[in-house]
Backbone as CSV, one residue per row, in Angstrom:
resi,resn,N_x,N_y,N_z,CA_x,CA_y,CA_z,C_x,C_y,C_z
1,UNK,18.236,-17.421,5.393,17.694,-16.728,6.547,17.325,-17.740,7.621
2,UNK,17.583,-17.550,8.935,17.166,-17.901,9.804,15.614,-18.058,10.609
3,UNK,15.443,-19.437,11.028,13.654,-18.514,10.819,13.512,-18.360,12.292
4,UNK,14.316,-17.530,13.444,14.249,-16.636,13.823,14.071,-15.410,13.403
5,UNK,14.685,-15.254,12.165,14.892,-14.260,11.647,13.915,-14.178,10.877
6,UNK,13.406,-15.089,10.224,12.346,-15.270,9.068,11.018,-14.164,10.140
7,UNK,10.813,-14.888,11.736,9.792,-14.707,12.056,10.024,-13.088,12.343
8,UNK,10.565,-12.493,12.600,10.872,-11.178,12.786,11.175,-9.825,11.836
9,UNK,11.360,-10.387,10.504,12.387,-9.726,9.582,10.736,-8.340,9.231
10,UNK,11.304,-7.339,8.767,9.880,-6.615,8.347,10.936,-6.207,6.744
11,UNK,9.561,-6.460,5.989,9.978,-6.298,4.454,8.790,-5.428,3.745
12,UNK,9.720,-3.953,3.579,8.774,-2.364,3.179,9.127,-2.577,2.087
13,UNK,7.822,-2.717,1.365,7.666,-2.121,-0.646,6.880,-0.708,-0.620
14,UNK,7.335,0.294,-0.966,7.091,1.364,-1.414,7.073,1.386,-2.693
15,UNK,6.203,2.130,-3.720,6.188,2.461,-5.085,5.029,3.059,-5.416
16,UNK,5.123,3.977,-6.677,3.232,3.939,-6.852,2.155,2.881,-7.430
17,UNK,1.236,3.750,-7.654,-0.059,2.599,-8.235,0.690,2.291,-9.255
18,UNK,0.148,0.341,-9.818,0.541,-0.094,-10.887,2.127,-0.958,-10.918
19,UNK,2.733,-0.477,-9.808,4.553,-0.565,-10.259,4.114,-2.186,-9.387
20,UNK,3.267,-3.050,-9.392,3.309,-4.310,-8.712,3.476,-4.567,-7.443
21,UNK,3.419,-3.601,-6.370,3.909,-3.920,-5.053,2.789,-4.871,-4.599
22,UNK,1.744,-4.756,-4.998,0.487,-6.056,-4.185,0.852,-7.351,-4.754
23,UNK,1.024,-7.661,-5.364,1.259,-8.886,-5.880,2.662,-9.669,-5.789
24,UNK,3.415,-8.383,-5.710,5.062,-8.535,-5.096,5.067,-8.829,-3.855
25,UNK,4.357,-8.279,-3.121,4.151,-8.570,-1.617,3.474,-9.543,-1.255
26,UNK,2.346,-9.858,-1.636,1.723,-11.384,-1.355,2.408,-12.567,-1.539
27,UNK,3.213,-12.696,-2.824,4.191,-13.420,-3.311,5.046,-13.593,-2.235
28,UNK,5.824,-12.323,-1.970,7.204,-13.079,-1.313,6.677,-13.528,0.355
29,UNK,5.747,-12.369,0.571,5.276,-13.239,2.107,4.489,-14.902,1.988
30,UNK,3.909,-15.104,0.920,3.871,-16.679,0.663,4.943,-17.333,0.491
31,UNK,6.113,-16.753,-0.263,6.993,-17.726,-0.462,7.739,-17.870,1.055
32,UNK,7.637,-16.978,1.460,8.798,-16.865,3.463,7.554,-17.203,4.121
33,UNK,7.030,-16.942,3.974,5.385,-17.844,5.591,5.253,-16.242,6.115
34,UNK,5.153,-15.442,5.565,5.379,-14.114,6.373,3.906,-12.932,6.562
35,UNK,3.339,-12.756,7.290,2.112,-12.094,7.402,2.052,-10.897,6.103
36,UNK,0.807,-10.221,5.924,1.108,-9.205,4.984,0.010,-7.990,4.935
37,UNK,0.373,-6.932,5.115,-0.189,-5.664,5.600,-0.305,-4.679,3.846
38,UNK,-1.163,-4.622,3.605,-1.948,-3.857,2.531,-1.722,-2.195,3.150
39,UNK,-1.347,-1.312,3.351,-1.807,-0.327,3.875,-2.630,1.103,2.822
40,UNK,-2.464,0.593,1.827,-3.108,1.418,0.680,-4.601,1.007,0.932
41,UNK,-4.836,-0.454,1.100,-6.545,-0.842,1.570,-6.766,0.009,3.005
42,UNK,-6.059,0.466,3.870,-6.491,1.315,4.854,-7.186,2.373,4.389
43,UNK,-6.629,3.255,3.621,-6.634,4.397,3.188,-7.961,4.420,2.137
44,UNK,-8.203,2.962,1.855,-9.451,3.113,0.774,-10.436,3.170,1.807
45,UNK,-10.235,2.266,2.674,-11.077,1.720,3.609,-11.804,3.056,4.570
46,UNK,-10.491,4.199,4.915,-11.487,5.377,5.313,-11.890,6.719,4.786
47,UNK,-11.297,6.310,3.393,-12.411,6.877,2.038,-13.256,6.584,1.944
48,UNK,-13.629,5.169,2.023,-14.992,4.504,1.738,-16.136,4.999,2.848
49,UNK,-15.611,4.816,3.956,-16.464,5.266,5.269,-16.857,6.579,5.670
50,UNK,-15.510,7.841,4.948,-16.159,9.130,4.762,-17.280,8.931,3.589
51,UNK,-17.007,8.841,2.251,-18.198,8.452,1.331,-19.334,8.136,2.033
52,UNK,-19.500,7.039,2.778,-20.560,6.542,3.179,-21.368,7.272,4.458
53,UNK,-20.356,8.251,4.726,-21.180,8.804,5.985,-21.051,10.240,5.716
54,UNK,-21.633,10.540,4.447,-21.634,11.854,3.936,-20.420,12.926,4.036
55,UNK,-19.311,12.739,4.690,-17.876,13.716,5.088,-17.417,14.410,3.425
56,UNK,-17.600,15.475,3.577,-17.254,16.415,2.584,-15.968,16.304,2.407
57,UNK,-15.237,15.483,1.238,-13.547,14.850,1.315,-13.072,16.462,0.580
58,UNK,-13.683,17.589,0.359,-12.503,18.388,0.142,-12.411,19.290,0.984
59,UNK,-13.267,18.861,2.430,-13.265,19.738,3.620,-12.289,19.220,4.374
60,UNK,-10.911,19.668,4.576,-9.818,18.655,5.476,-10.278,19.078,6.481
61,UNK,-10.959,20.235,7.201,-10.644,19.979,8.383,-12.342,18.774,8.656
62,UNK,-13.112,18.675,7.969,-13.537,18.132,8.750,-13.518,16.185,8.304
63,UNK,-12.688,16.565,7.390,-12.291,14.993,7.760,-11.293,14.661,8.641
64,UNK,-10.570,15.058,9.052,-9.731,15.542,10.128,-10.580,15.104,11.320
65,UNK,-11.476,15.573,11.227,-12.736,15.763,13.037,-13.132,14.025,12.522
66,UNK,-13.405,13.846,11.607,-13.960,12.634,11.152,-13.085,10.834,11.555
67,UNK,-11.720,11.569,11.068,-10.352,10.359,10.978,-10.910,9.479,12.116
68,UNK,-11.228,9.578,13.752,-11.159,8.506,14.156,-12.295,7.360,14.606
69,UNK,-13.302,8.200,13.802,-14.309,7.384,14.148,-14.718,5.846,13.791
70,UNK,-13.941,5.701,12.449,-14.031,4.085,11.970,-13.490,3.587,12.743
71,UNK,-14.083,1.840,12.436,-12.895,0.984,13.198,-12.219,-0.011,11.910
72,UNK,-10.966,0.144,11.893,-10.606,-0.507,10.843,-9.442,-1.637,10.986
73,UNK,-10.178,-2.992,10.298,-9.274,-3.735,10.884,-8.814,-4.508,9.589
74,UNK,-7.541,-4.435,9.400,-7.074,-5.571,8.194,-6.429,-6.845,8.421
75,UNK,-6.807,-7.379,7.667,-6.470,-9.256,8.082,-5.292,-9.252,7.355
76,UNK,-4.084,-9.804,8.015,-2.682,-10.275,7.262,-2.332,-11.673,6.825
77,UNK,-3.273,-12.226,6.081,-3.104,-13.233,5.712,-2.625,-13.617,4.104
78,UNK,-1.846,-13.850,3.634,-1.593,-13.228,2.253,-2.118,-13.998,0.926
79,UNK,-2.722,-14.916,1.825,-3.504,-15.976,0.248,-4.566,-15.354,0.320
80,UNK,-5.198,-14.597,1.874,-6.950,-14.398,1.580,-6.741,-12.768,2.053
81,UNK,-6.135,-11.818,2.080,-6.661,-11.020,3.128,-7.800,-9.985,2.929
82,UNK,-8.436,-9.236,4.142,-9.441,-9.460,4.444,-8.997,-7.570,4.886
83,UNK,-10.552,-6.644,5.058,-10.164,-5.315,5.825,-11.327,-4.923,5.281
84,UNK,-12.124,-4.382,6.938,-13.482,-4.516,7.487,-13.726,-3.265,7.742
85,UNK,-14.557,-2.841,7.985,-14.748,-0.915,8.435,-16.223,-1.500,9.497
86,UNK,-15.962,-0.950,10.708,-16.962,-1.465,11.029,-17.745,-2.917,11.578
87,UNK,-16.494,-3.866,11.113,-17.648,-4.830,11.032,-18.104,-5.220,9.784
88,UNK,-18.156,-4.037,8.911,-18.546,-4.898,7.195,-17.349,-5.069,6.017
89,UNK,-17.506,-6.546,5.806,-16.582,-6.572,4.766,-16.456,-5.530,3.736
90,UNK,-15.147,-4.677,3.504,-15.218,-3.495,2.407,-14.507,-4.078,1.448
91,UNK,-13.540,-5.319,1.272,-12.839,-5.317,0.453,-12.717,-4.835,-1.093
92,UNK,-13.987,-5.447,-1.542,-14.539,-5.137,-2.899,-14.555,-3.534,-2.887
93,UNK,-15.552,-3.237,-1.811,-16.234,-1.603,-2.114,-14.937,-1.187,-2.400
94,UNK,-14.016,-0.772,-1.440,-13.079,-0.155,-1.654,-12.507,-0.293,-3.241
95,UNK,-12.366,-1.329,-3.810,-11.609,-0.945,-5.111,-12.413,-0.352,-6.162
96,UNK,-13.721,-0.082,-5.930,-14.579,0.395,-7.133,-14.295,2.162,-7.337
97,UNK,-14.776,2.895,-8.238,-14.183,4.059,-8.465,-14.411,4.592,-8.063
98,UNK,-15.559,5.238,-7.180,-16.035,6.187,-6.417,-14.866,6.286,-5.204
99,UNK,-14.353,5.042,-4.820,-13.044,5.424,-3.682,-11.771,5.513,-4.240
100,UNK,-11.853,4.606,-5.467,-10.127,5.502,-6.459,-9.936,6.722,-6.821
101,UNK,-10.988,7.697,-7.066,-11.263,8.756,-7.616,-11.611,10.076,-6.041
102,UNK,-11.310,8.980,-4.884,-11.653,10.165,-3.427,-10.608,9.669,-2.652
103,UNK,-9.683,8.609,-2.858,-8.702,8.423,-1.996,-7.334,9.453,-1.846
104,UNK,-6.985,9.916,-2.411,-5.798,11.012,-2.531,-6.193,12.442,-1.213
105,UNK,-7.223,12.837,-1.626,-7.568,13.680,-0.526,-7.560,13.959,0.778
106,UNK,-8.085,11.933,1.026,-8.205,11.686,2.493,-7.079,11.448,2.537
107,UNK,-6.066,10.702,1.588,-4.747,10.301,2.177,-3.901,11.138,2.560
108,UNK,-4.032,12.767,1.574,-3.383,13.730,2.405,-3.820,14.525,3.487
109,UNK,-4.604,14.415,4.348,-5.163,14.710,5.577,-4.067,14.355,6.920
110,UNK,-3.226,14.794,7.407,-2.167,14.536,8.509,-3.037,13.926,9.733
111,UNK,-4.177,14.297,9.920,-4.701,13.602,11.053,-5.337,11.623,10.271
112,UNK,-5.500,11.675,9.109,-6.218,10.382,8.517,-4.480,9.664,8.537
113,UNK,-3.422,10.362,8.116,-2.542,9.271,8.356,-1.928,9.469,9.437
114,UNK,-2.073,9.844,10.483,-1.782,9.671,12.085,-2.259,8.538,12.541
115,UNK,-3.855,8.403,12.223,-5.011,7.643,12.632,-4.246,6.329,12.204
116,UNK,-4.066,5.961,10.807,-3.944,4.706,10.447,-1.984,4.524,10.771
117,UNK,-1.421,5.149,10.778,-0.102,5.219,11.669,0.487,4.394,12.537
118,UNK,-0.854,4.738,13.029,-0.975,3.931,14.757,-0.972,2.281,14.382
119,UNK,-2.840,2.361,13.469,-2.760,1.350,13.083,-1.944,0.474,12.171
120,UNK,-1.162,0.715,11.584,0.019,0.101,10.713,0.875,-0.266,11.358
121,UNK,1.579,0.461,12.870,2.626,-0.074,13.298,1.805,-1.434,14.686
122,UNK,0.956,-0.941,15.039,0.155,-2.527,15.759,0.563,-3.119,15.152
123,UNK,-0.222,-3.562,13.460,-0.198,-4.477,13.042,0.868,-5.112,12.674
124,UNK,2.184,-4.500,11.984,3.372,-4.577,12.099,4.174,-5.253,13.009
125,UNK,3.781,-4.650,14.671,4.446,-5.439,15.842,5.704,-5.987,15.826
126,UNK,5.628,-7.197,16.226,6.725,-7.947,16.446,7.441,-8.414,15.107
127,UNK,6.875,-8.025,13.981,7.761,-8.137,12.457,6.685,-9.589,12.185
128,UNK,7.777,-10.088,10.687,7.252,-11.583,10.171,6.515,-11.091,9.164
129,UNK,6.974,-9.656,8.807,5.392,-9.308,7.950,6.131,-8.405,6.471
130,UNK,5.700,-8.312,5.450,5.653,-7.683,4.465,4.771,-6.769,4.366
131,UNK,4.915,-5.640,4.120,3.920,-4.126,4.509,4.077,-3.481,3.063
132,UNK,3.097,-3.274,2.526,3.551,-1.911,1.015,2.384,-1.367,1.424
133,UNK,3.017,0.134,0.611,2.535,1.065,0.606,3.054,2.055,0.082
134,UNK,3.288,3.454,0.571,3.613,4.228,-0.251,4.479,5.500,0.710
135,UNK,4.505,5.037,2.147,5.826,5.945,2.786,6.122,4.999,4.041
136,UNK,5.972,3.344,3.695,6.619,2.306,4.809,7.777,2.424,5.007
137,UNK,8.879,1.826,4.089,9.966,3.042,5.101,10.121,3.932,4.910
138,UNK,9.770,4.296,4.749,10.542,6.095,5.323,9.725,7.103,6.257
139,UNK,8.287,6.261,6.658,7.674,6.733,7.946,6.917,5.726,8.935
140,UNK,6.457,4.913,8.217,5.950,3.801,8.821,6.498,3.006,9.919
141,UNK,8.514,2.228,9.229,8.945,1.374,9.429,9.994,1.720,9.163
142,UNK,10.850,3.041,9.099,12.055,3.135,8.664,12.972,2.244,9.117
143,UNK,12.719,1.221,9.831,13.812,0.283,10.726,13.902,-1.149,9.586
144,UNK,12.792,-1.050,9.288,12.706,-2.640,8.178,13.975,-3.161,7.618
145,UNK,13.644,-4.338,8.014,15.350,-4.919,7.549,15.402,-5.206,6.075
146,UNK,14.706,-5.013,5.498,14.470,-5.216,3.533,13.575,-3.619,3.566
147,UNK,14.235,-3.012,2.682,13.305,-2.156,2.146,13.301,-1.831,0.685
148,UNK,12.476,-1.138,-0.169,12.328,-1.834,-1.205,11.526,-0.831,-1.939
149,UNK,11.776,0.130,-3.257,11.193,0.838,-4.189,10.647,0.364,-5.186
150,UNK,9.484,0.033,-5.310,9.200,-0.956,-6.787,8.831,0.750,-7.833
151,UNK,8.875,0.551,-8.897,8.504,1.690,-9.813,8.842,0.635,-11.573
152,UNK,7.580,1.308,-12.615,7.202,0.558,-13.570,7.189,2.079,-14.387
153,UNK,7.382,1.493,-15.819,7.482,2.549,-17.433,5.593,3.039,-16.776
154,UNK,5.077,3.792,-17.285,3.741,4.664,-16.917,2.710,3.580,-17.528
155,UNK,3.139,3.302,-19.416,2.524,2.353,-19.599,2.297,0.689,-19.283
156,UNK,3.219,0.430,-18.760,3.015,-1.086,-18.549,2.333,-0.769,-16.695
157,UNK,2.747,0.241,-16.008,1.802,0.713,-14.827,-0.017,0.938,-15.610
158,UNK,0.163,1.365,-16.574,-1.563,1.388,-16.970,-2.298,0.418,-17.172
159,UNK,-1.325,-0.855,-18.344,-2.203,-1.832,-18.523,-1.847,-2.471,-17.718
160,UNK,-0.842,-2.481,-16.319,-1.169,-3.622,-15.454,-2.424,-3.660,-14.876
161,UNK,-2.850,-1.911,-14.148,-4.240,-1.177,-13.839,-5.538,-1.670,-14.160
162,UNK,-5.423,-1.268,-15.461,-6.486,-1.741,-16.623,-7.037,-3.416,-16.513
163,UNK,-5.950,-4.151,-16.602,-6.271,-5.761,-16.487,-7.036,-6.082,-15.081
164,UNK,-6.308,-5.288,-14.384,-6.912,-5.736,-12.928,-8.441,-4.729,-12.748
165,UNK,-8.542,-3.769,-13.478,-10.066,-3.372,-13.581,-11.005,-3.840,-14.655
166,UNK,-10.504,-5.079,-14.954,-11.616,-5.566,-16.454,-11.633,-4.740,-17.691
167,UNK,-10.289,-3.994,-17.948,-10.020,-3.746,-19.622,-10.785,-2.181,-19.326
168,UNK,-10.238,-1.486,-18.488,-10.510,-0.034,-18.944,-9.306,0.762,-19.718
169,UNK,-10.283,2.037,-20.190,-9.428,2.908,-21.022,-7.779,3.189,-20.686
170,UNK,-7.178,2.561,-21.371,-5.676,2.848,-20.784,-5.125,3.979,-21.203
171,UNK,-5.709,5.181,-22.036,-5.505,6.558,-21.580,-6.090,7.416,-20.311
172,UNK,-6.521,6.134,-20.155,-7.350,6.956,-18.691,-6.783,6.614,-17.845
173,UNK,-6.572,5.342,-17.627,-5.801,4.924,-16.674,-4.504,5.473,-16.490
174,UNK,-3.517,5.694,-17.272,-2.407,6.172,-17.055,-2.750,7.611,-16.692
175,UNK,-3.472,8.911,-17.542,-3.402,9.458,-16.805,-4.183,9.898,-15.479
176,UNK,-4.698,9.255,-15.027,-5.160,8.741,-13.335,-3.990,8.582,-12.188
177,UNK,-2.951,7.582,-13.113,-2.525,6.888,-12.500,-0.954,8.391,-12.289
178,UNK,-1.068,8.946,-13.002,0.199,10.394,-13.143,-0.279,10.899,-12.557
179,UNK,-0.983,11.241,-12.076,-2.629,12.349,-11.473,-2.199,12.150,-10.111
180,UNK,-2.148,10.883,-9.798,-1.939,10.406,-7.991,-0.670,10.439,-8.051
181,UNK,0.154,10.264,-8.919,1.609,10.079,-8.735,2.024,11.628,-8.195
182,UNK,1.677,12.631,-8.822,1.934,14.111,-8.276,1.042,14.497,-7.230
183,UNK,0.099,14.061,-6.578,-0.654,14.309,-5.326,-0.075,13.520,-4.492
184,UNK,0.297,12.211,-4.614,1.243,11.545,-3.864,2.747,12.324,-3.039
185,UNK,2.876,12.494,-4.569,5.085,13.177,-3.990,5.153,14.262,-4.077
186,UNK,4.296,15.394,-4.018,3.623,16.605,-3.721,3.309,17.240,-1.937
187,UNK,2.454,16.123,-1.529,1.812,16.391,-0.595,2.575,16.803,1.040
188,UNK,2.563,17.693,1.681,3.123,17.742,2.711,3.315,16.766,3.953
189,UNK,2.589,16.041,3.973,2.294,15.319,5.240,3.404,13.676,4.487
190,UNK,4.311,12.816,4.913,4.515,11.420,4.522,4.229,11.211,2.557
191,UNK,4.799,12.493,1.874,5.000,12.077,0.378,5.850,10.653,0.274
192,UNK,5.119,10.310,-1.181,5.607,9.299,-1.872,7.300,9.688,-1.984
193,UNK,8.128,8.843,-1.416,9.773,9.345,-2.137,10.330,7.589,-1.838
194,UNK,11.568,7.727,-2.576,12.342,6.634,-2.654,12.836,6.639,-0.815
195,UNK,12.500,5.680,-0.199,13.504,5.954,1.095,14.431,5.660,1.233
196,UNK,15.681,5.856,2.357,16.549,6.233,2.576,17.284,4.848,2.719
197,UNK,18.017,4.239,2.000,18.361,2.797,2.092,17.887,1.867,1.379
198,UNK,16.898,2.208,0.502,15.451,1.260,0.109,16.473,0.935,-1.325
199,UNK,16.635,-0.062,-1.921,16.812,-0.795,-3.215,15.816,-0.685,-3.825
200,UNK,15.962,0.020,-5.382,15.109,0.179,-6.275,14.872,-0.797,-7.745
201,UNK,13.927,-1.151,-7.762,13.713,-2.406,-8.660,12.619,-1.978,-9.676
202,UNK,13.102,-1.649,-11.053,12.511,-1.236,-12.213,11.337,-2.200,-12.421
203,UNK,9.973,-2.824,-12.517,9.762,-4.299,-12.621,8.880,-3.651,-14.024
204,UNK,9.260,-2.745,-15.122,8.893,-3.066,-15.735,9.833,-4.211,-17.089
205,UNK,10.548,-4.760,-16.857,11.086,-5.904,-18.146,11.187,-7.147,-17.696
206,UNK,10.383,-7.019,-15.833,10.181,-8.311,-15.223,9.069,-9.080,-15.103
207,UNK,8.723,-10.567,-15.036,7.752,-11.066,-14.987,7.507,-10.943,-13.155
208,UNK,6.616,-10.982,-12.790,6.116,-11.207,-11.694,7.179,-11.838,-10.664
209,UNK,6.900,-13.030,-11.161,7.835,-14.364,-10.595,9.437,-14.049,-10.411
210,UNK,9.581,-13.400,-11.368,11.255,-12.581,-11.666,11.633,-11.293,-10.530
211,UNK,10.105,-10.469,-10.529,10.804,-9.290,-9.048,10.328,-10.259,-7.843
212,UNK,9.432,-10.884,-7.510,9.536,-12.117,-6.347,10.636,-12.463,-6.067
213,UNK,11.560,-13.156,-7.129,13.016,-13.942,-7.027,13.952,-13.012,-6.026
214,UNK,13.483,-11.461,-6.776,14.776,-10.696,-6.300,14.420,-10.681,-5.079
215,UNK,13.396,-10.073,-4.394,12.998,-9.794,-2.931,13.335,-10.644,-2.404
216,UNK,12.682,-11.868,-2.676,12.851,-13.050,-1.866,14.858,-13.177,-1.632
217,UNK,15.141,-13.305,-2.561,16.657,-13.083,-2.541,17.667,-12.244,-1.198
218,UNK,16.876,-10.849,-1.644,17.852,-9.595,-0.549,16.995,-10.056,0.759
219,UNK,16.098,-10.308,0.863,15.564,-11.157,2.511,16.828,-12.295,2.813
220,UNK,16.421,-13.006,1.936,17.381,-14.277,2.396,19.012,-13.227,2.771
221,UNK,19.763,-12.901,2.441,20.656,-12.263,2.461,21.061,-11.902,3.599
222,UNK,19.772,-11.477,4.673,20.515,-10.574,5.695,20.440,-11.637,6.745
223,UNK,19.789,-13.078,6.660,19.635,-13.862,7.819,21.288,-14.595,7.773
């Protein structure tokens, strides 16, 4: 690849919880120098802020009235990044359970992903960046010059889950993790689906380092 091209290229991981796209994505934007956009931390981020400001999450319309009042800003830096509500660091809050267990709701709200929409393609801009999530291309960024389906067996999606929450119940976790998978590719507004062009990469019989190789690979490819 060209690093004209390097600086411009936009590289969409779509998949659900568990199938590795955070760690796939930090990876290959470290290995290319390439910025990196979390957009699932958006979505915790104005879960967390309805939570915190009393918004009744199974009232859509009035989280709806609610969507634009945060200010939410995420840092694309992929060794440290960073995403603030407000002004206060949420990183942590956001992953604790009270917002795993309320994020699906807000995420299907058409006005909460309008709101962050906006904000995803700012940040996006001029490319150089690796973005996952869970409808980058196929609403976000359908233009991305790499796009990319990660998806994992249910169980090795649980205990990847599990490890990264300090050894919880991995019957719970998995079914949590099936739970969002059908509220996800269900939902009317930007469902979870394979997009339209996107290369699909099984990563459960891969090590980490092994679905990195590939990405990093089909990037290099198109420069």
């Amino acid at each position: 690849m060209t690093s004209s091209a390097t600086r411009s290229i936009v590289i969409a991981l779509d998949g659900p919880s568990g199938s590795g796209k955070s760690s796939t994505s930090r990876g290959v934007a470290k290995r290319l120098g390439l910025r990196y956009l979390d957009t699932g931390a958006m979505f915790r981020a104005m879960t967390w802020w309805m939570l915190e400001n009393g918004v009744d999450l199974h009232d859509a319309a009035a989280v709806a009235a609610a969507a634009a009042r945060p200010d939410i800003v995420s840092g694309t830096d992929p060794e440290a990044p960073t995403i603030s509500v407000d002004g206060v660091d949420v990183a942590e809050a956001i992953r604790g359970s009270a917002v795993t267990g309320a994020v699906s709701p807000v995420s299907a709200v058409p006005e909460v992903r309008a709101r962050l929409l906006e904000l995803q393609r700012a940040a996006i801009g001029e490319g150089g960046i690796v973005v996952e999530g869970r409808d980058i291309g196929s609403v976000v960024w359908p233009q991305a010059e790499v796009k990319l389906y990660l998806t994992a067996d249910a169980g090795a999606r649980a205990a990847r889950r599990a490890l990264e929450e300090g050894g919880s119940d991995l019957a719970a976790t998995e079914a949590s993790l099936l739970a969002r998978d059908k509220i996800d590719s269900t939902r009317a507004t930007a469902p979870l689906t394979m997009p339209e062009g996107a290369q699909h990469i099984d990563t459960t019989p891969y090590t980490l380092d092994e679905v990195i190789d590939q990405v990093v690979a089909l990037a290099e490819s198109i420069g």
